[in-house]
N, C-alpha and C positions, 0 to 999 in steps of 0.2 A: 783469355779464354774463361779466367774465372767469374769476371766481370760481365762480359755476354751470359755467361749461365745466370747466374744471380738476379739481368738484367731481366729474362726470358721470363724467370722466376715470379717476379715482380710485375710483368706484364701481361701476367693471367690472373684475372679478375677472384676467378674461382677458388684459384688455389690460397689469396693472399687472404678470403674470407677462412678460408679454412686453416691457415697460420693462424690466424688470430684467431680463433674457434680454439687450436689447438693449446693454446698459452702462450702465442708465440708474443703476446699483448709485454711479454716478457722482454722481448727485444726494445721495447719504446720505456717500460721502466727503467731497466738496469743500465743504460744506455752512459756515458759521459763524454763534457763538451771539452773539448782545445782549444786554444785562445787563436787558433792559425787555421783547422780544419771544422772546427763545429764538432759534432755529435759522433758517436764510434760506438761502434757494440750492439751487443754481446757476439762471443763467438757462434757462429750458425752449429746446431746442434747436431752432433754425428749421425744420426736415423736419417737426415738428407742427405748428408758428408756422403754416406755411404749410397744416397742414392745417384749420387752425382758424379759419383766413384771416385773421388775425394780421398776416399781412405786407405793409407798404406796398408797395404798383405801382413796379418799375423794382427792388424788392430783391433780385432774384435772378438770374445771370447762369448760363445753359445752354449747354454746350457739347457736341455732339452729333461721337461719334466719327466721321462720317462726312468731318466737315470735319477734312484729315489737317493743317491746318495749326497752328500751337506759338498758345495762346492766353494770355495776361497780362490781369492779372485784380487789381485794386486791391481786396481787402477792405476795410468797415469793422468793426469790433469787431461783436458779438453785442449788446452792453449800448451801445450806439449807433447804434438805428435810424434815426437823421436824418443820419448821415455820409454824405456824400459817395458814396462808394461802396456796390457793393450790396453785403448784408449774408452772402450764400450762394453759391458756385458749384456749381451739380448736374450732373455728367460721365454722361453718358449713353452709354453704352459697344454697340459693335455685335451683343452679345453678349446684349443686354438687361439687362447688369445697370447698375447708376446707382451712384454716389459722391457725396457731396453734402459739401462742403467749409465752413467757418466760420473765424473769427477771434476767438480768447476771452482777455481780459486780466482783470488783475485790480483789477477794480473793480465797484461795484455791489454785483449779487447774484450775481458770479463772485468778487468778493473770495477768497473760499475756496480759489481753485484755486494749485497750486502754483509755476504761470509764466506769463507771456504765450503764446499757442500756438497755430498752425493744426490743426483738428482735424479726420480724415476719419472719415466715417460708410459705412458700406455700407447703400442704399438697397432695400429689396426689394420684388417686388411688389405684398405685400400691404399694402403701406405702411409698415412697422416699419423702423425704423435700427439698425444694429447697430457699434457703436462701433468701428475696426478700431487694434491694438492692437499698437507696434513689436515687435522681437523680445524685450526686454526685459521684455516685458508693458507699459511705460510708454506714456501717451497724449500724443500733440500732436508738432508737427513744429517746430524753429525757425529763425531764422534759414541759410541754406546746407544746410539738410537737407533731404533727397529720399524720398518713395516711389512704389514702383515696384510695378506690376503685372505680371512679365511674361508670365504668361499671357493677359491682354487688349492686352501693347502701348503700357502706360499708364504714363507720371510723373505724380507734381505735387512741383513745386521751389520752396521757402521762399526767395524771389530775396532780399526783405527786410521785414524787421518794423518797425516802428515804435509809439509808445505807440496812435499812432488808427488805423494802417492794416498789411494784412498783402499783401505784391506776391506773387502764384505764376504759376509758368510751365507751364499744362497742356500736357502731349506726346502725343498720341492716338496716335502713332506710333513709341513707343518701338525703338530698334533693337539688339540683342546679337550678338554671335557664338553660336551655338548649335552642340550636334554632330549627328551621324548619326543618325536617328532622331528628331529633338529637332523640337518643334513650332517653325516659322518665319514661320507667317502662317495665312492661312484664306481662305474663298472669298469673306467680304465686304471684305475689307480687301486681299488678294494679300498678296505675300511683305512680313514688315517685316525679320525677323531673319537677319543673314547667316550663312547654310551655309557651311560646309567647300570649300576647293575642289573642280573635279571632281565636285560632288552638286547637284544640284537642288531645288529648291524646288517642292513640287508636292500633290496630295490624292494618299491610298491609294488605290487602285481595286481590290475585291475584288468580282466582277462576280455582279450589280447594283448594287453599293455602291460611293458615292464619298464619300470623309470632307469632312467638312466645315471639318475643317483642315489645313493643310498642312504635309508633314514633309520634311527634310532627306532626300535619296534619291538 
């Protein structure tokens, strides 16, 4: 059955433009050969797992930006779906857009990849992930390293790694110094980012028009 799926998968033109679109260009790098079957890898990424319903009950932990509060979150590996923890964090952002988080080591049919690594996805609509990518171009977060959205408001912090588990600290509430002009919150969230003295935190009004975020004024 898994094999028909994956096949199906694979025999839609559209969808495999849109894996590769997605980073899935990631499956053909990390990939390694056996001397008996050829090429293997990488594990298929839980955002499909899930759409395929792949995924055991309880493996996925949702954190919905409304709850401003700091969430910790125990991954277990990708290539260990019976660990302990759940295997996905999906951040669902006020914004509507979603992040969907993993923990990828090397072993398995991740063997291939270059280091143990928390890896974030940008979730879309229409269901497609799209692999999001340090400034470096390089993929995965480790240990003590952070990313940050500040236009949504958002961390997730690599607290700590381990061979079976990966600890993050989601921030739905991310806060900066921002300047004059500079976005500091929005109308579902209020103010996060702190203004300049002497300025306000507030929406543009240009009458009828009120923005839907708010700027340093």
């Amino acid at each position: 059955a898994m094999a028909q799926a994956i096949l199906r998968l694979l025999e839609d033109a559209t969808l495999r433009q849109r894996l590769s679109e997605a980073g899935l260009a990631l499956a053909c790098t990390y990939r390694f050969n056996t001397p008996n079957h050829g090429l293997h890898g990488p594990e298929l990424q839980l955002a499909y797992r899930q759409k395929l319903g792949w995924l055991p009950a309880g493996s996925v932990f949702v954190k919905d930006q409304a709850d401003r509060s700091l969430s910790t979150v125990t991954l277990s590996p990708v290539s260990e779906p019976t660990g302990p923890g759940p295997l996905m964090a999906v951040v669902e952002l006020t914004s509507g857009a979603k992040y969907v988080v993993e923990y990828r080591i090397k072993q398995g049919f991740d063997q291939g990849i270059p280091n143990n690594a928390v890896v974030i996805r940008e979730l879309r609509s229409n269901g497609n992930t799209y692999l999001v990518k340090r400034q470096n171009q390089s993929i995965g977060w480790a240990q003590g390293e952070q990313f940050t959205d500040t236009g949504n408001f958002l961390s997730i912090t690599v607290n700590e790694t381990k061979p079976l588990s990966a600890k993050i600290t989601i921030n739905p509430v991310l806060s900066i110094g921002v300047q004059m002009g500079e976005i500091c919150g929005n109308k579902f969230v209020g103010q996060i980012h702190q203004c300049p003295t002497n300025s306000v935190c507030d929406a543009r009004r240009t009458p009828p028009l009120v923005s839907i975020d708010y700027f340093c004024q």
